[in-house]
N, C-alpha and C positions, 0 to 999 in steps of 0.2 A: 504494500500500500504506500501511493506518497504521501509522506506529509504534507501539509498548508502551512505556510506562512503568511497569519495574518498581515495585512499592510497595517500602515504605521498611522494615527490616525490619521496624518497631514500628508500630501504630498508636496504638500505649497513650502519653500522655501523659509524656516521662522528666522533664521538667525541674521536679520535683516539692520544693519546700523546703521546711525545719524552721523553723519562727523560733524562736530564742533570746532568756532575758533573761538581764541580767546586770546589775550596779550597779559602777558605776566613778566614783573620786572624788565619793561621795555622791549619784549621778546614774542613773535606771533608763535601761540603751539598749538597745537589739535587733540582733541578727543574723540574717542569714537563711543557712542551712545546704547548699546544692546537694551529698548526698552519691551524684556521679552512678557511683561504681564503675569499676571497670578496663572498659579497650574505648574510649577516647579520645580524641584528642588537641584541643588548646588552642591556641587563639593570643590573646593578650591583652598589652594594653598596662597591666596590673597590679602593683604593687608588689614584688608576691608572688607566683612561680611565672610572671612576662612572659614574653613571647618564644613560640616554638612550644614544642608538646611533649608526653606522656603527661601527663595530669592525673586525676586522681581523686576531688576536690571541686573546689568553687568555697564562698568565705564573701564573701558582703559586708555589713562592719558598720558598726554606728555608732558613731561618737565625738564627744565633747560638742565644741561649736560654740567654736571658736580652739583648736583643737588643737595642743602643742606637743611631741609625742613627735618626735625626730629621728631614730627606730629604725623605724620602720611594719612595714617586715617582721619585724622582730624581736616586735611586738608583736602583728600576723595572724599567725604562726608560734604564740604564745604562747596567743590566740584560739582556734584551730585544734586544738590539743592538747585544750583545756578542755571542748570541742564533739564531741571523742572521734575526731578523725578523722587518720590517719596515713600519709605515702606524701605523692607529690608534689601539689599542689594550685594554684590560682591565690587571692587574697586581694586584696578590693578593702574602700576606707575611702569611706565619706559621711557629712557630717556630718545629713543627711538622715535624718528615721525611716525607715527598711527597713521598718517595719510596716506602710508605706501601697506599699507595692509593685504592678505592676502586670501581670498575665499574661495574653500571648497567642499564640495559634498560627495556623497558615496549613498545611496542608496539608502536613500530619508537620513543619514548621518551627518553633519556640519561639523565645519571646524574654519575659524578665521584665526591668523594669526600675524602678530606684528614681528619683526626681526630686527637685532642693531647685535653684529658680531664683532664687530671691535674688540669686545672685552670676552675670550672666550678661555675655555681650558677642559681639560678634565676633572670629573668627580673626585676621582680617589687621588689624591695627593699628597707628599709630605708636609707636616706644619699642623699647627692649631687653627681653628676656626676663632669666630667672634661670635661674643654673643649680644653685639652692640648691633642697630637697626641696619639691616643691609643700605645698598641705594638703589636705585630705579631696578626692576628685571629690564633683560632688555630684548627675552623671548616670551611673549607671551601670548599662552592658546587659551581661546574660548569655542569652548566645542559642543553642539545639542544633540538630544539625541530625544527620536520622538516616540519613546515608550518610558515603563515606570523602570526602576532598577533597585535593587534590595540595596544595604548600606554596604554591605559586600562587594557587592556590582561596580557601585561607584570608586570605591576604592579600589578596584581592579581596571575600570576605565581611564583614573589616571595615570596607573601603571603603562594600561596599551598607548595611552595620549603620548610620556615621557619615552615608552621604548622608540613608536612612529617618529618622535622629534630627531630621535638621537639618529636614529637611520637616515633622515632628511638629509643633517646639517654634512653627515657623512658621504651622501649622493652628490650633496652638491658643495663638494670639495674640500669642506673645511675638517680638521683632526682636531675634534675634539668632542666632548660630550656636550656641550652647552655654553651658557654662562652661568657667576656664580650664584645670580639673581633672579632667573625664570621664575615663570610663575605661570599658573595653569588654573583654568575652571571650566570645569564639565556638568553640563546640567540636562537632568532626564524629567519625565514627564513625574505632577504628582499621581499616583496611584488611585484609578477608580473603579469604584466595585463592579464585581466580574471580570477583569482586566489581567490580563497576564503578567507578571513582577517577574521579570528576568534577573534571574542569579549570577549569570556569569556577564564579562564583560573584555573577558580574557582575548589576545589578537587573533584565534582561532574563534571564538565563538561569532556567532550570527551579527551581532550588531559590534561585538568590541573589533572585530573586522575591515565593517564597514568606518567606524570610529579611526581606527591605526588609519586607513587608506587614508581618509580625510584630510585626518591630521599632516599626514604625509605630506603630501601637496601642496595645502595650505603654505607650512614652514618651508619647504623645498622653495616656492614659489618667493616667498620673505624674502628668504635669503639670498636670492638671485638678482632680488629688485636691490636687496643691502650691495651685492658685489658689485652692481650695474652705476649705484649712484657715486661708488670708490673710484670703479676706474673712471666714470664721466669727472671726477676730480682729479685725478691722476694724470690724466690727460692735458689738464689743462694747468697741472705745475701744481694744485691746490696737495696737503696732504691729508687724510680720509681721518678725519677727529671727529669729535664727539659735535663740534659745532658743525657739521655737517648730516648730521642724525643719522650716522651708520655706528651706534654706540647704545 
């Protein structure tokens, strides 16, 4: 007998953003708006709104390159309000233009993401960490997915979201795992009765699959637009720094 695989309830596109402009300390930067509405929930390792949970946006902005606010959520909080959107949300910082974002899907899956590889490395390294407030991430994925998912699930979706990333940056050329400040949010449908709650979210199963491909491309594509604006600097004698938002 075959199986069915129920469709997703949407086929329509949700993870649809606003970009923002805004001028801060004499500087034009952008935001992008995810105002994904009640029916939610989130997991993300974010500033602003971490952890699991009901969400109702996602923002991720920019902030000028040596960023020294020591308040971040107070300041996404602050963002957030000005962008018109109220109730719980998730809030991520790159020092990265947001404008050069990058959106893909997979089979009712979503994932957009922004890239600034300037500052990259791998995970496992000699030395101490900090436990002082990092600064901007400067990979950051927001990714949907249009069914319910156990608290299991999610925390296995951001595992496939961080493995797909690392393959990305890998494909498209750069040696290293990331940077030391990525940040990631994934968010699946809330659960309605009768409704299938998927367990797994792992890069073989059904939808963490479709999620890894997403993701894939998404960052893949970031990262090419990060290499694309280096060498159009390079090119013309500029050198590829943080005031050029490939950072």
């Amino acid at each position: 007998m075959t199986s069915v695989v129920p469709p997703p309830r949407t086929a329509t596109p949700v993870l649809t953003v606003r970009r923002l402009t805004r001028t801060e300390d004499g500087e034009r930067l952008h935001t992008l708006l995810w105002p994904a509405g009640p029916g939610w929930r989130m997991i993300s390792s974010a500033v602003l709104g971490g952890g699991v949970g009901e969400r109702s946006w996602v923002l991720n902005a920019q902030v000028p390159h040596g960023y020294r606010r020591t308040d971040p959520d107070t300041h996404l909080t602050e963002l957030a309000r000005e962008a018109g959107v109220r109730g719980a949300g998730v809030g991520l910082m790159t020092a990265a233009d947001v404008a050069g974002y990058a959106h893909a899907h997979d089979g009712g899956a979503e994932a957009l993401a922004t890239a600034g590889i300037g500052v990259r490395g791998w995970a496992a390294v000699p030395g101490e960490g900090s436990d002082r407030p990092p600064a901007p991430g400067t990979v950051n994925i927001v990714a949907a997915l249009p069914v319910a998912l156990t608290d299991a699930a999610l925390v296995n979706a951001v595992t496939t979201a961080t493995e797909a990333k690392v393959q990305a940056l890998l494909d498209a050329g750069y040696d290293c795992s990331g940077t030391p400040t990525d940040a990631v949010c994934v968010a699946a449908r809330v659960p309605r009765a009768g409704e299938e709650v998927h367990a797994f979210a792992g890069p073989r199963s059904l939808w963490g699959a479709r999620l890894a491909r997403a993701v894939h491309r998404a960052v893949h594509r970031a990262a090419a637009r990060c290499a694309d604006r280096c060498e159009a600097a390079q090119s013309t004698g500029q050198v590829c720094t943080g005031a050029l938002r490939c950072m």
